[in-house]
C-alpha positions as CSV (number, residue, x, y, z in Angstrom):
1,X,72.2,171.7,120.7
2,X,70.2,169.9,123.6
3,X,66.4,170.9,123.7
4,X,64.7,169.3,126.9
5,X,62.3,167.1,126.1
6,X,59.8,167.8,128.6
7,X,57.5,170.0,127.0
8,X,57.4,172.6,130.4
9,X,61.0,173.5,129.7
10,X,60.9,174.5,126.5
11,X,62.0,177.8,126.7
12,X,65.0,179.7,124.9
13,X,67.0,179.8,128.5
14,X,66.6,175.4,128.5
15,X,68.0,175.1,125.3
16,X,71.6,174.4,125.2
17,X,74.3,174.7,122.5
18,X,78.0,174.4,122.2
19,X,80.2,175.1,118.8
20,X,82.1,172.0,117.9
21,X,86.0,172.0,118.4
22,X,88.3,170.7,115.2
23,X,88.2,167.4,115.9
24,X,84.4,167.8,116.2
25,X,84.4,167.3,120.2
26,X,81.8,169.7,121.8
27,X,81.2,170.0,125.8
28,X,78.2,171.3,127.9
29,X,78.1,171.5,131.3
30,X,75.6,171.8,134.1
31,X,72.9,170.4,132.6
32,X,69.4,170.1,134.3
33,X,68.7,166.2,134.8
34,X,66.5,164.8,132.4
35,X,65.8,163.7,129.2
36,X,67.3,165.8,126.2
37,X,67.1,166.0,122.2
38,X,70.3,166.2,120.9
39,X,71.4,167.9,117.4
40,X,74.3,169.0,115.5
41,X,73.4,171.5,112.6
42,X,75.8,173.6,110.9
43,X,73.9,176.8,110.9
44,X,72.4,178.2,114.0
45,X,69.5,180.7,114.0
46,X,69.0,180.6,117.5
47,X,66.6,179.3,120.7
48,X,63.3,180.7,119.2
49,X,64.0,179.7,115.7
50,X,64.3,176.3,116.9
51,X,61.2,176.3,119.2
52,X,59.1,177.5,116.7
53,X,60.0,175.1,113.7
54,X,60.9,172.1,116.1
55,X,58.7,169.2,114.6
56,X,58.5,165.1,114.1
57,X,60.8,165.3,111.5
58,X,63.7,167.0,114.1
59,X,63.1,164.9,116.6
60,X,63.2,161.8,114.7
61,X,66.6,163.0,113.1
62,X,67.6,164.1,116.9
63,X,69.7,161.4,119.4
64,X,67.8,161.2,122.9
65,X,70.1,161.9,125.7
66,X,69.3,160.6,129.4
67,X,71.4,163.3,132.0
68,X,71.8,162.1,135.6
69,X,73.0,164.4,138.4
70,X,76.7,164.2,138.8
71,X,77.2,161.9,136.0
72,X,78.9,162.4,132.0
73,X,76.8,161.7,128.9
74,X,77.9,161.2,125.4
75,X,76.6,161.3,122.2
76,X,77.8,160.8,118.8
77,X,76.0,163.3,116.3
78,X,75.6,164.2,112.7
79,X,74.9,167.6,111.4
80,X,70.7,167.2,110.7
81,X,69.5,169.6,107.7
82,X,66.7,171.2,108.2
């Protein structure tokens, strides 16, 4: 899941996800530049679920990820509990 953080786009349509393949490899593309919270959970309740229970805690547990036009980021996750 990458949840901007910039706290005018947080909206369920900004909020990205992607299921994790076998070999735990995940890809999301076209990504608004800018600076992203990135989570793995293994449950998903969905955009507004998130919003609304997003706190310190999650976004100490999350990785920060920098996306620049026309480039590829990586990030090496763990699944966070909640």
């Amino acid at each position: 899941m990458l949840k901007p953080q910039d706290t005018a786009l947080q909206e369920p349509q900004f909020i990205q996800t992607a299921q994790c393949s076998e070999g735990g490899r995940f890809d999301i593309a076209n990504i608004r530049p800018g600076d992203y919270y990135a989570l793995a959970f293994d449950q998903w309740e969905g955009p507004m679920e998130l919003i609304s229970s997003f706190d310190q805690s999650l976004a100490n547990k999350a990785v920060t990820v920098h996306v620049r036009r026309g480039e590829v980021a990586t990030a090496d996750l763990r699944v966070t509990s909640r």
